[in-house]
N, C-alpha and C positions, 0 to 999 in steps of 0.2 A: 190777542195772542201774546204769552210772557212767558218766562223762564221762572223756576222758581224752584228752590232749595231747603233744606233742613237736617236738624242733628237734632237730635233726641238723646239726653245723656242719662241712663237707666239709673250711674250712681252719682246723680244730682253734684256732680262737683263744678267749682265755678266754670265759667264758661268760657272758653278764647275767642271774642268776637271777630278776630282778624279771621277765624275759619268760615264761618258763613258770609263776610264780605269777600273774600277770595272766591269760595262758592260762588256766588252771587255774579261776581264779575264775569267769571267767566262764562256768564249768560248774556252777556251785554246785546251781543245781536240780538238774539229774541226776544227784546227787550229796549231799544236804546231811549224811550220818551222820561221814565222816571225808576228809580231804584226807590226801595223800604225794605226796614229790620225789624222783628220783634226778639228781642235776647231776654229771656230771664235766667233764673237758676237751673234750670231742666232741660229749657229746651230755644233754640236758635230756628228761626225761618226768616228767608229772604227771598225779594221778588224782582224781577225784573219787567216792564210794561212797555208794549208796543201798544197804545191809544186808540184802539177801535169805535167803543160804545161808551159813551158818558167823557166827554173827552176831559174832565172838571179834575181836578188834584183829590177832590172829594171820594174819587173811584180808584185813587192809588192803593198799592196793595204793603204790607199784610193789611187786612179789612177787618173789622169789629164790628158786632151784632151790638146791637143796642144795649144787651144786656151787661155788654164786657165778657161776657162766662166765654166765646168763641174768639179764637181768629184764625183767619184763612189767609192762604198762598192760590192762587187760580191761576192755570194755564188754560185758552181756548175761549170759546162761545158758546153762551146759554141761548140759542135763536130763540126760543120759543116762553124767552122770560116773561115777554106781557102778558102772558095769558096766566101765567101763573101768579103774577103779583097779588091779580083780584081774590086768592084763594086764601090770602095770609090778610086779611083786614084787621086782626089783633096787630100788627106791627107797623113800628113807625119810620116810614122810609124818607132817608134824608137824602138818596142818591136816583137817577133817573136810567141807571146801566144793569146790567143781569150779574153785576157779583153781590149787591146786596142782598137782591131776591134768591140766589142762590145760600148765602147764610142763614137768610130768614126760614127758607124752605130746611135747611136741617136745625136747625133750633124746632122746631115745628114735630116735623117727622124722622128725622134721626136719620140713617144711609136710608129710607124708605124715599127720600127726596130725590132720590137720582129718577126716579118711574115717572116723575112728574115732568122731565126736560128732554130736550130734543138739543140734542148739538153734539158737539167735539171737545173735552176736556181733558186734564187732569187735576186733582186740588188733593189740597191737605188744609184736613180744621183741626187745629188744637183745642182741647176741651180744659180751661183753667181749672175745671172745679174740681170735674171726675179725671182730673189727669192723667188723658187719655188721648191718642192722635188717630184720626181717621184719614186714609188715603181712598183715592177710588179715581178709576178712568173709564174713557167711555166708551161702549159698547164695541162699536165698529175698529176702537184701536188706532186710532188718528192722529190723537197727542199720546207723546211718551211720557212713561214714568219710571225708573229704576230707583232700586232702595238696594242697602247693605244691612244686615242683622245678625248683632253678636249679642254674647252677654253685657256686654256695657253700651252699644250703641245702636241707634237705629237712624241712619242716614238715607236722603231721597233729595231728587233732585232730575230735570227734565230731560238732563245729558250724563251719559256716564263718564266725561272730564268732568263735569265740577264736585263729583262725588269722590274721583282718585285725590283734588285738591283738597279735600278733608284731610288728607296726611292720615287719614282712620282705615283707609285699607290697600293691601301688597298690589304692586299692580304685575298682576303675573297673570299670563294669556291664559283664557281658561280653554284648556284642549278638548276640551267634551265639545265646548261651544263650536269649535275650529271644523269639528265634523261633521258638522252641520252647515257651515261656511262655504267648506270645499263640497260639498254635495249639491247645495241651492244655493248660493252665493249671499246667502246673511245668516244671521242667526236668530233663531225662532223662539219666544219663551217656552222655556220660564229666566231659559240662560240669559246671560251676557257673555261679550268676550273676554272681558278679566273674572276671573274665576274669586267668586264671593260676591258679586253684583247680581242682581236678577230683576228681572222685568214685571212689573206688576202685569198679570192677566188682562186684558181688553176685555172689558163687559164685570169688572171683578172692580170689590175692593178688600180693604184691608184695617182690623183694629191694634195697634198697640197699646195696651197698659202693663206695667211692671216688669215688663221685657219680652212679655206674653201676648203674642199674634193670634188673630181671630181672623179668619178668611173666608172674604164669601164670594161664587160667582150670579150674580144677578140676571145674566143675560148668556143665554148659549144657542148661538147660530143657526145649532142644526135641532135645535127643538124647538119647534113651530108649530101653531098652534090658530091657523087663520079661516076664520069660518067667514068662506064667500062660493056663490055657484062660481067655480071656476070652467064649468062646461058652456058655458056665455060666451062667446069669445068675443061679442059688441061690447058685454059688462069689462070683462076683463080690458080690452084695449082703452072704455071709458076711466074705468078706476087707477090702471097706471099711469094716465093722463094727468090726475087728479092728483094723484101722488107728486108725481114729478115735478108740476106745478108749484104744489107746496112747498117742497124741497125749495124749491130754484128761490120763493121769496120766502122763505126763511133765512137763506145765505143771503139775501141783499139788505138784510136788517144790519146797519151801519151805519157811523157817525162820520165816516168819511168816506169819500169816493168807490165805489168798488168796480173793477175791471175783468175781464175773463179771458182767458185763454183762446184763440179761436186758431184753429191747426187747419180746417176746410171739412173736418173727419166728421161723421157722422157727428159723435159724441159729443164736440166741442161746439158742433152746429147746433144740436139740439139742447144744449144749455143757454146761446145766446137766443132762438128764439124763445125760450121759456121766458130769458130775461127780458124780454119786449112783452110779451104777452101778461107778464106778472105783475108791468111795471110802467107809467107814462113815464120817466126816463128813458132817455135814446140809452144804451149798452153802450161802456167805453168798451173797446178789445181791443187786442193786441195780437199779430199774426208775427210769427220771427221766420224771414224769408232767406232768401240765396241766391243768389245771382243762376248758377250752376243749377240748369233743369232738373238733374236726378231729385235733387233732396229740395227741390221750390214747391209749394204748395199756399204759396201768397192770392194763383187767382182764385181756387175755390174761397178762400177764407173773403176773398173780396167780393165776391158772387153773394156772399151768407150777411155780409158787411153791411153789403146795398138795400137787400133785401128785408132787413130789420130797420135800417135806419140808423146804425149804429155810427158812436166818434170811434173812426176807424183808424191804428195805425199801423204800419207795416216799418219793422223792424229789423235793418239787413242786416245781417251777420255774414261772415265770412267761416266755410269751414273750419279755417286755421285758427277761428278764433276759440274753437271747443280744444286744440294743444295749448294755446296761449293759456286758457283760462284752466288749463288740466290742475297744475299745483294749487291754486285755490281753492278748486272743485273738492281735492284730497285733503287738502287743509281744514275743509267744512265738515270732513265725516267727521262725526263721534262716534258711529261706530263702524267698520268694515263691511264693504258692499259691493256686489263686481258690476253695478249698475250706476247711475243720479246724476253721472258728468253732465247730459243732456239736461236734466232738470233745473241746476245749478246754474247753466249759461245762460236759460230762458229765463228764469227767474230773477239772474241778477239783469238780465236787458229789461226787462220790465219794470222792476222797481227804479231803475234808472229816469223813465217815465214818470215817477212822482208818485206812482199806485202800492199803495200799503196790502190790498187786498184784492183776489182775483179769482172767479170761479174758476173750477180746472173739471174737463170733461171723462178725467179717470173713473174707473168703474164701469162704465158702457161694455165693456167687451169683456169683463166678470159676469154680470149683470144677465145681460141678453147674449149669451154665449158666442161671442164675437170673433174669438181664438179658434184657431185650426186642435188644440186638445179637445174641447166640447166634439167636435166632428169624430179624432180619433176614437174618444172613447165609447161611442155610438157603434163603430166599426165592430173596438173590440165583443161587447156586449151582442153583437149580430153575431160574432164567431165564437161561442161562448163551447162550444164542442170541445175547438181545440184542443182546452183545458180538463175534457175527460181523455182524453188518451194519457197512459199510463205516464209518470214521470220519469219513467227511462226514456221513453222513445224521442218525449220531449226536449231531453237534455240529449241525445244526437241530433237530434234536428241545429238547436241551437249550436251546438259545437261544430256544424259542418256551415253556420250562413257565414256569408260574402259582404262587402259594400260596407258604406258610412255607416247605416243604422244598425250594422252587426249587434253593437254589445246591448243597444236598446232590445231590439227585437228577444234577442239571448234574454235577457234578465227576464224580460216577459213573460218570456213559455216556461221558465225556472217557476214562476210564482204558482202558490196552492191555486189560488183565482184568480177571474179578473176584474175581482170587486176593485172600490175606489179608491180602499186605501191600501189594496199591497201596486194599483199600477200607478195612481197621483205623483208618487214619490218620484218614479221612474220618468215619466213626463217631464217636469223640471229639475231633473237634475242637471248638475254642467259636468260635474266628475263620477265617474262610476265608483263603487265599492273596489273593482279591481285596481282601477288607477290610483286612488287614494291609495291603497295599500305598497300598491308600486315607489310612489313619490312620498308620501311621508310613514312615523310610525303610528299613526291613529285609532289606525284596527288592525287588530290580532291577527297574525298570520299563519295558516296560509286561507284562513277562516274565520269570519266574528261573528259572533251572536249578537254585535253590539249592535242597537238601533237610535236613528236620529231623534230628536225631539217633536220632528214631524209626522217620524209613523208612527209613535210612540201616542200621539193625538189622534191621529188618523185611529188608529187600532181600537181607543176607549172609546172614540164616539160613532163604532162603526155602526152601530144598532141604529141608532139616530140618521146618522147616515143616510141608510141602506131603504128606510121611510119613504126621503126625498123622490123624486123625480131624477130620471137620470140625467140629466143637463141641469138641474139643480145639485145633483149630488158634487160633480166638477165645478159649480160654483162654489158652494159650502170650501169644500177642499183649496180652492186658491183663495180663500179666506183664511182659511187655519193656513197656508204655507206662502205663496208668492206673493198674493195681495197686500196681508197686513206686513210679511215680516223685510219684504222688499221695496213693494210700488208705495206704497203709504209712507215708511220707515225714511227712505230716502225723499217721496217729497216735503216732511216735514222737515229733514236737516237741512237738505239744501236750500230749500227755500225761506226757513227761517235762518238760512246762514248770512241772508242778506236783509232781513225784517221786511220779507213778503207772508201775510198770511196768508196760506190758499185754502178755498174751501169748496169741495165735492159733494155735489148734487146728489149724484147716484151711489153714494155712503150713507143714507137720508136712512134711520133705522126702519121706518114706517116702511117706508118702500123696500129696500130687500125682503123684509118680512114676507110684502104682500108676492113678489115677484119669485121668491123661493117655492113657494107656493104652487106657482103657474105649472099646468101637464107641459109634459114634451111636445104632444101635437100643437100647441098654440108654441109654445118658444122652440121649436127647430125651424133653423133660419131657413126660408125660403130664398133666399134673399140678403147680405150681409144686415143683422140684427134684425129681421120682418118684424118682429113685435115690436121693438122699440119704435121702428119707422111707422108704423098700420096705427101704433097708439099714438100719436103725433100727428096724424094727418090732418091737413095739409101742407103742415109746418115747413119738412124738410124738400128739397128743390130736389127732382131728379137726379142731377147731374154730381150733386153731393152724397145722397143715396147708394149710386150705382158705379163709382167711381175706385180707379183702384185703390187701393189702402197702401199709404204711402209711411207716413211717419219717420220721424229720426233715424235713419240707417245712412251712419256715417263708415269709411272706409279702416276700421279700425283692425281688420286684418290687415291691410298695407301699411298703417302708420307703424306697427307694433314692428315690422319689421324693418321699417325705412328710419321716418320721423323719430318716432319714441324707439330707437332699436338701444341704444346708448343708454336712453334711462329704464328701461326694460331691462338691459343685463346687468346692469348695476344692483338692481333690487333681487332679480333672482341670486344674483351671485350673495349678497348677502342674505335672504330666508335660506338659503344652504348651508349658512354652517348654524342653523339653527337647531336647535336636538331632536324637534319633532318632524324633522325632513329630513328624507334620503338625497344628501347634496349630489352625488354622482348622477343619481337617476333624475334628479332634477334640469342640473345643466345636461343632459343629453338631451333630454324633452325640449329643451329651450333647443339645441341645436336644431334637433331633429321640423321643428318647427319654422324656425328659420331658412332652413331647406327646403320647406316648400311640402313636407309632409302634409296632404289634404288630413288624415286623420284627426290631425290635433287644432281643436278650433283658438281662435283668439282669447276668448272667454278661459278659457283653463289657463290659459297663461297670465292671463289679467290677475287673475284671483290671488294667484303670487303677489305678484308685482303692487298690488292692493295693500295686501296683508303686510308688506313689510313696510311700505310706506307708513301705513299708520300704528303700526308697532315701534317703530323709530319716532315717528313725531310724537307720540305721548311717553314714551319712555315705559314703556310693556315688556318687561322679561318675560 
């Protein structure tokens, strides 16, 4: 796992190399084992290296193909480099890691090389001859990539701070992005949140020559295309077995230690037995516990501990240590998110531990529809009627409900259908269309036409879509919206904010594939996740299976009013006098909140509190 940067300068003037060391630096966490530069007259890259695989100075980066004609920047893991190496027998490998066989493999086949690997990236090759740079990330969207693109530059880089430290672009909030922020709590591409940054597509790459962009997407989620009897249900439970296995030692291909998350959860469970079954290594793990019953979940993870064999540790924390550790948690976003504090504190107690790397059991409850949304949308699709009574009556119905779920319910029966992509949105939102309009000026009032980046996705791939499975279709969907652009987005940051690499099993492309695939009657849980558990058998222990689901719910309704009540008004009071918020209706909302208002959740007022934090620490007009 490493950080890496570059400038591309269209009208070849010399270079300022102090700009890509500045870059560069400030990648240092995802990165701290070794730095390297390539500067000529055209174009600047620089890399930062956290020592995984080949741990030799020989596998430092920018990296050279034998020929010279290439050089690369690499962030991530090529798992599945050995198998590929045997396919390049014309070249001469002087290194024993997956970034040379990644060079070799595009000298070879050109972006055609990405079909041939399995893992989590992002790179950039420079082409010396055809001076020409090629970007590309990987499928599932794991590692980031942001670029900026004008007539004289093309800048990229793994974080959108070391791209604003080019001095090459204004750093002014992009309010398109913002809409999208306060709606799901990140921002989804193609945006960033400074406006002129954008996110390279997950599953996509990108060509520049002459100043002139070539874009292609290579991989799209919701086009599937997997021929197996899925009317089997013995084949089916055998082959995602077989998958998952895979997956699990694919992630344990490492030059150093690697450790896993272990929470007691299903998820987390069934990645360490995969790791015992995959592997004559005991499984290091790590459980982060609590004295305080509600939030302790140390004896399943010790129950799962035993039962593999694993070097097991238990790692106390103290609630108060997710306040203590709040500013650096904020300190680590690059970019805004009303989630990762929890990621951030596990992440840094484990690397405290000595462990550079750790599988983490995320995706299971995407996957095998593990969320109370899969169940919802099941409901809606039973009550599909509703949606033919006229849209008058619908909008009285809605104008006359009651209770917390008022404006959810409301916005539902408002919709043409209750296909996936006008109700997804509605699902994950944390602020309504009406409140946004209330508290800032982001949409038109007393009405927008405007739409987020998320249904905007949702709407072009609704035909693809609509193909799926209905419990696939809600997977797809928190892939295009919460998955990649929240749970992935933030445990990359935070966890490379302290040079942990994590890496997720059930992100394995093979396996979504085959798993997007599965009928609803084999994946509706009988059971929390039945498929995943029935394909596993006899792995996981009853009592881990059947067990309430517990996870990170910390009291952050209470702190926001007690604890953090001081540093909460502080930053409301300052995103108030900012131009795209209505300060008055803001500071009411905070009061009204404070008073104990059930309506107004924590979360909506975080998003604030968030937003101005990290608009002040990077210096964001």
């Amino acid at each position: 796992m490493c950080g890496i940067a570059g400038i591309l300068n269209f009208r070849k003037e010399k270079p300022d190399p102090s700009l890509i060391h500045k870059m560069t630096d400030s990648l240092s966490h995802r990165g701290p084992d070794a730095d390297g530069f390539f500067i000529d007259p055209e174009i600047s890259l620089g890399h930062r290296r956290l020592s995984i695989i080949d741990l030799s100075a020989a596998s430092n980066q920018p990296f050279y193909d034998n020929s010279g004609r290439y050089v690369m920047v690499f962030n991530g893991e090529m798992y599945n480099y050995a198998s590929v190496k045997p396919m390049l027998p014309e070249y001469e490998f002087h290194t024993s890691g997956d970034v040379e066989v990644l060079i070799a493999a595009y000298a070879k086949w050109g972006p055609d090389c990405i079909r041939h690997f399995r893992g989590m990236f992002a790179f950039a090759i420079w082409d010396k001859e055809g001076k020409e740079i090629f970007i590309a990330r990987d499928p599932m969207g794991v590692k980031p990539l942001y670029y900026f693109l004008d007539k004289e530059h093309f800048v990229f880089a793994s974080e959108i701070r070391s791209i604003t430290l080019s001095g090459l672009v204004e750093k002014k909030v992009n309010q398109e992005a913002l809409l999208e922020y306060f709606s799901f709590q990140s921002v989804g591409h193609l945006n960033s949140a400074i406006k002129g940054i954008r996110q390279l597509e997950a599953g996509s790459w990108m060509k520049i020559k002459n100043g002139n962009a070539e874009k292609k997407v290579y991989w799209d989620l919701t086009s599937l295309h997997a021929g197996f009897d899925f009317a089997d249900k013995t084949k089916v439970e055998k082959k995602i077995h077989e998958l998952l296995l895979k997956s699990v030692e694919r992630r344990l291909v490492s030059d150093v230690p690697v450790g896993a998350f272990l929470s007691g959860g299903i998820d987390s469970s069934a990645v360490v037995g995969l790791m015992a079954e995959a592997s004559q290594a005991r499984p290091n793990t790590f459980n982060v516990s609590f004295d305080e019953k509600e939030y302790d979940e140390s004896g399943y993870a010790s129950l799962v501990a035993k039962k593999f064999s694993a070097n097991h540790e238990r790692i106390l924390v103290k609630p108060a240590a997710f306040l203590e550790e709040l500013q650096n948690a904020l300190d680590a976003m690059d970019t805004p998110s009303g989630d990762g504090i929890n990621t951030y504190v596990v992440s840094k107690a484990i690397r405290k531990k000595g462990m550079t790397v750790a599988l983490s059991g995320i995706g299971g409850d995407e996957l095998f529809a593990g969320y109370p949304v899969f169940q919802h949308y099941l409901q809606l699709q039973n009550n599909k009627w509703l949606w033919k009574i006229p849209m008058g009556l619908r909008k009285i119905a809605a104008s006359v409900m009651t209770g917390s779920t008022k404006d959810r319910v409301s916005q539902l029966l408002r919709l043409p259908s209750c296909s996936i992509e006008n109700v997804y949105p509605i699902f994950r939102q944390i602020l309504s269309p009406q409140r946004i309009r209330e508290l800032t000026t982001l949409m038109p009032l007393p009405k927008g036409a405007f739409i987020t980046a998320l249904q905007r996705e949702l709407l072009e791939k609704k035909e693809n879509l609509l193909h799926l499975p209905l419990l696939s279709q809600v997977s797809a969907a928190e892939w295009l919206g919460y998955t990649q652009h929240t749970l992935l987005k933030d445990t990359d940051q935070m966890s490379m904010a302290v040079s942990l690499e994590v890496r997720e099993p059930f992100f394995d492309l093979d396996l979504v594939e085959f798993v997007l695939s599965v009928q609803d009657t084999l994946k509706k849980p009988q059971y929390p996740k039945s498929l995943l558990v029935e394909s596993l058998k006899p792995l996981l222990p009853d009592e881990i299976v059947f067990r309430k689901k517990q996870g990170f719910v910390f009291p952050w309704n209470l702190w926001l009013r007690n604890e953090l009540r001081s540093f909460c008004e502080l930053h409301i009071k300052n995103i108030s006098q900012r131009p795209f918020i209505r300060g008055e209706q803001l500071m009411k909302y905070w009061t009204d909140f404070q008073k104990g208002n059930g309506n107004i959740r924590w979360p909506e007022i975080w998003l604030f509190v968030v937003l101005d934090y990290w608009m002040g620490k990077n210096g964001i007009q």
